[in-house]
C-alpha positions as CSV (number, residue, x, y, z in Angstrom):
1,X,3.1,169.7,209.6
2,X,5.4,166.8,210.4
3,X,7.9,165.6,207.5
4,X,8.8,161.8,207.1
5,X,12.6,161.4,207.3
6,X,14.0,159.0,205.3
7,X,17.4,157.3,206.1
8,X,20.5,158.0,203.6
9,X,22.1,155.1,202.1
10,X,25.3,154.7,200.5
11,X,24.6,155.4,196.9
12,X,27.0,152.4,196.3
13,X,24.6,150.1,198.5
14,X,21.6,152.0,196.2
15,X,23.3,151.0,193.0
16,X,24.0,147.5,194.1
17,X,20.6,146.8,194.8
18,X,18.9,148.5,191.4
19,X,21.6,146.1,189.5
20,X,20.7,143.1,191.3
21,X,16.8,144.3,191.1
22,X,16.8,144.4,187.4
23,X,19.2,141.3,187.0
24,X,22.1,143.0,184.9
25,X,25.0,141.7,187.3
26,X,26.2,139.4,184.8
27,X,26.3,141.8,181.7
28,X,27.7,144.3,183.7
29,X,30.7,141.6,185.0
30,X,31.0,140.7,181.1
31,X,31.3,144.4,180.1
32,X,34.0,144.7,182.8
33,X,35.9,142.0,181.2
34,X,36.0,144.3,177.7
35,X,36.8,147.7,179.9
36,X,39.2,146.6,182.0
37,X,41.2,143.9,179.3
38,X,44.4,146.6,179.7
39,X,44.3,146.4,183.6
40,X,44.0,142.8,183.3
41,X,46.6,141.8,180.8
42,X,48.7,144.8,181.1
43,X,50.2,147.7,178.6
44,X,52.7,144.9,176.6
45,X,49.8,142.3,175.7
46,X,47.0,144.9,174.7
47,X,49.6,147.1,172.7
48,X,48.7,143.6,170.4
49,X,44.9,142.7,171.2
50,X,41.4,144.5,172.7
51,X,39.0,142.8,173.9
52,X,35.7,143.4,171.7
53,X,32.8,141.9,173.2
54,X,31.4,138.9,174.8
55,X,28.7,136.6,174.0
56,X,27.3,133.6,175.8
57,X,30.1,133.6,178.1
58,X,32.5,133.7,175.7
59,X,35.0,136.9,175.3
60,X,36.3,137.7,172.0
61,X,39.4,139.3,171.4
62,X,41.3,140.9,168.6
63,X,44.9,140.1,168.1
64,X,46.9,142.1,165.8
65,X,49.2,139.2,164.1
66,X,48.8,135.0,164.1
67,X,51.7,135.3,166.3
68,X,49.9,137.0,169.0
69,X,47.0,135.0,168.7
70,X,49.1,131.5,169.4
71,X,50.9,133.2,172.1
72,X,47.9,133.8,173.9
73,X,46.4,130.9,173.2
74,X,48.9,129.6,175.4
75,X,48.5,132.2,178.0
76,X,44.6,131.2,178.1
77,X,44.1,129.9,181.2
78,X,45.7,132.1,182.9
79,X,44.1,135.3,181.4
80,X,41.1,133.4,181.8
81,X,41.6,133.7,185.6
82,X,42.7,137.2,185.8
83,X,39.7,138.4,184.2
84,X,37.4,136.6,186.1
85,X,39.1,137.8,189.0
86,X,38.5,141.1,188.2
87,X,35.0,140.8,187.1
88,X,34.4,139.1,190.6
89,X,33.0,135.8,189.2
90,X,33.1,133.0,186.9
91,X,31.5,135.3,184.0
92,X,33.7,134.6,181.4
93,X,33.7,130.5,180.5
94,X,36.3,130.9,177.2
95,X,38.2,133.3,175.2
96,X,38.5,133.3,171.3
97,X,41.1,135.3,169.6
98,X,40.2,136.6,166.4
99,X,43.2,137.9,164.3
100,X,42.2,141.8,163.1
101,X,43.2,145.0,163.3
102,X,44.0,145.4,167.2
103,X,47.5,147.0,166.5
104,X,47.2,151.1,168.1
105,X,49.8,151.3,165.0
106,X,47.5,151.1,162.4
107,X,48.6,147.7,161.2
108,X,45.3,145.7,159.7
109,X,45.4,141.8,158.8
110,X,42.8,139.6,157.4
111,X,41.8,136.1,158.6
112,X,41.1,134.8,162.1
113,X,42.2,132.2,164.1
114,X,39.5,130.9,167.2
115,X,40.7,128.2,169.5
């Protein structure tokens, strides 16, 4: 008895194409954007703000004072690049800050402040 042999792929290459098969590239480039918001805007900005989630293109993050939320208002563009950069594409069309609780010292404030 003679047993078909099947070539290996990378699993890598495998994954890529079960993502692209069942068309989840985009939500998994948005997730990315929440993940990775540390990497992307480094330890001093998300000691202040988190990213929580994004919706129709549109990341939302929580700032941990009004003061934050103007200064990165400011930065917007620019963060707007980096995180596409590290999702790989244009996934991410705007950012809204939302003032909350993103303080890792337990500091909680009320009201929000959107572009």
């Amino acid at each position: 008895m003679r047993q078909a042999y099947r070539r290996v792929e990378p699993i890598g290459k495998v994954l890529a194409e079960v993502v692209r098969n069942l068309g989840i590239s985009r939500k998994l480039s948005e997730q990315r954007a929440v993940v990775d918001w540390q990497k992307i805007v480094g330890r001093r900005i998300a000691e202040h703000s988190r990213a929580t989630r994004v919706d129709s293109g549109r990341l939302f993050v929580e700032v941990d004072s009004s003061v934050w939320a103007q200064e990165l208002t400011l930065m917007k563009r620019t963060i707007l690049r980096q995180v596409n950069d590290r999702t790989g594409s244009a996934t991410i069309e705007n950012i809204h800050f939302v003032i909350g609780g993103a303080s890792r010292h337990g500091a909680s404030h009320s009201g929000s402040k959107e572009d």
